[in-house]
LUMLOFI-743880 format. One record per residue (C-alpha): x, y, z; residue in one letter; residue number from 1. Coordinates in nm, 3 decimals, m for minus. Each point is the difference from the previous one (the first is absolute). Layout:
N
x:y:z:residuo:num
X:Y:Z:A:NUM
...
// end
This chain:
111
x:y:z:residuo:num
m2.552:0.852:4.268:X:1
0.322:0.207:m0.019:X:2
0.120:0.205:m0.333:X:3
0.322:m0.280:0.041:X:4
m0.229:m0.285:0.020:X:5
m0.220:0.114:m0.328:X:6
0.316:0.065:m0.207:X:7
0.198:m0.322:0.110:X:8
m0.350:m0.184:m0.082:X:9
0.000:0.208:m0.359:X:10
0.340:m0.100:m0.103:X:11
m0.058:m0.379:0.094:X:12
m0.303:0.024:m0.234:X:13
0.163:0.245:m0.262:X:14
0.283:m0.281:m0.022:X:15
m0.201:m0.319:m0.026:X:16
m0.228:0.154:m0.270:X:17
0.387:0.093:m0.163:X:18
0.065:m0.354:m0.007:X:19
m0.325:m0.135:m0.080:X:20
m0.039:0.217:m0.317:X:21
0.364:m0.048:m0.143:X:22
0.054:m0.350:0.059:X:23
m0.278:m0.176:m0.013:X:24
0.031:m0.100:m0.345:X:25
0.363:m0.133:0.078:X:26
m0.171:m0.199:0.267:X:27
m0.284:m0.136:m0.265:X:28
0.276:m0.017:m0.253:X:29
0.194:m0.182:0.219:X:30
m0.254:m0.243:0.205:X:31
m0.283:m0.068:m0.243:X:32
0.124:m0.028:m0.334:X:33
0.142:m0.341:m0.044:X:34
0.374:0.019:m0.209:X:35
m0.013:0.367:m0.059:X:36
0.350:0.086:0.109:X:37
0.133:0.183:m0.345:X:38
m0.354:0.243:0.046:X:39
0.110:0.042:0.337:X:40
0.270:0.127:m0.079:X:41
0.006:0.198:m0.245:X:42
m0.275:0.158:0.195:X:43
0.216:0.055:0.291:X:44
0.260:0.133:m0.221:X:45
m0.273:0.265:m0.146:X:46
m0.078:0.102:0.379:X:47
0.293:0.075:0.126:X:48
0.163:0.141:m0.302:X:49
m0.290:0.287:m0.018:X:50
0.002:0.040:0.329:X:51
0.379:0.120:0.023:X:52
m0.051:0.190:m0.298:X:53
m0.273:0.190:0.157:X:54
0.175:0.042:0.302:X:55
0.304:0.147:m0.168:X:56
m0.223:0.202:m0.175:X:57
m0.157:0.131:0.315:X:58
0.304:0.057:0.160:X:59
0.214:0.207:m0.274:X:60
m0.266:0.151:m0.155:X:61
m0.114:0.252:0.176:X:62
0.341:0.136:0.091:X:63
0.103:0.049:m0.370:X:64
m0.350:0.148:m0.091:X:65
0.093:0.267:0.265:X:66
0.402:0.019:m0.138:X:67
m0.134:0.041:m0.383:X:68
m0.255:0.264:0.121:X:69
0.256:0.205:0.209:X:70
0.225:0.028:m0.316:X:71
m0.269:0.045:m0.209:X:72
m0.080:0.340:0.232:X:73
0.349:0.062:0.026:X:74
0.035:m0.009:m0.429:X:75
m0.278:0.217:m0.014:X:76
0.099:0.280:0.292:X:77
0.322:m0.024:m0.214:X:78
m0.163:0.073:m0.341:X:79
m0.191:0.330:0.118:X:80
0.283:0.141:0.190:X:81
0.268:m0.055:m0.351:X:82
m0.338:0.138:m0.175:X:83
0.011:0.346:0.151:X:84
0.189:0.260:m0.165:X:85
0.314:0.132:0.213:X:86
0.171:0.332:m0.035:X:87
0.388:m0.059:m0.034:X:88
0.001:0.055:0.408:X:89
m0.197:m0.248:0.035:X:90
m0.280:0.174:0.114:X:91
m0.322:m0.109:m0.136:X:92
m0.130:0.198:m0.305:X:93
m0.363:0.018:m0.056:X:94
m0.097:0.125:m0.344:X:95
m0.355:0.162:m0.003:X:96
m0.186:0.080:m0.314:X:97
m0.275:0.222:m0.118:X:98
m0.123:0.108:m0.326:X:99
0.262:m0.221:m0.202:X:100
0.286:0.241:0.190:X:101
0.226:m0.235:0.262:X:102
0.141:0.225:0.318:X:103
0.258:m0.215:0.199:X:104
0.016:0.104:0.357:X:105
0.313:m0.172:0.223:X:106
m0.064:m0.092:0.373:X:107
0.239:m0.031:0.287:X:108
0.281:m0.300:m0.064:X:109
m0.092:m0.277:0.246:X:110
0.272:m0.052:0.287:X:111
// end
């Protein structure tokens, strides 16, 4: 059997169970019950009102987790560069201290 034959036979199966799963209660619903047309309903309603909140869920989700997180760097980057101390050239001044004495020591202005 080819690698083509095995997945077209997968998805044929992988579909059928799809359909078996999620509407065979419709179908019982539906078929069996005698008069039970407001149930059905209301059940149908249920279905397919979680289902497109799911999918829209699924589908905008993930790109404004990754949106929130890239500002949420971008706020922080932002916070430790304002936090450094600059001289008034706008080099960067880094204050060392030892023995309760602070020395302040000026490096190269950034081009």
């Amino acid at each position: 059997r080819t690698a083509e034959a095995h997945r077209n036979a997968l998805i044929a199966k992988r579909v059928l169970f799809e359909l078996a799963n999620n509407y065979s209660t419709l179908f019982y619903m539906a078929f069996c019950i005698p008069n039970n047309m407001g149930e059905l309903r209301a059940y149908l309603f249920q279905l397919l009102l979680v289902m497109q909140v799911v999918f829209q869920l699924l589908e905008s989700g993930p790109p404004a987790a990754q949106l929130a997180l890239r500002r949420w760097r971008q706020r922080r980057v932002n916070a430790k560069s304002s936090a450094e101390p600059t001289a008034p050239n706008g080099a960067a001044l880094k204050i060392a201290s030892s023995n309760g004495y602070s020395a302040a020591s000026v490096s190269a202005a950034p081009v």
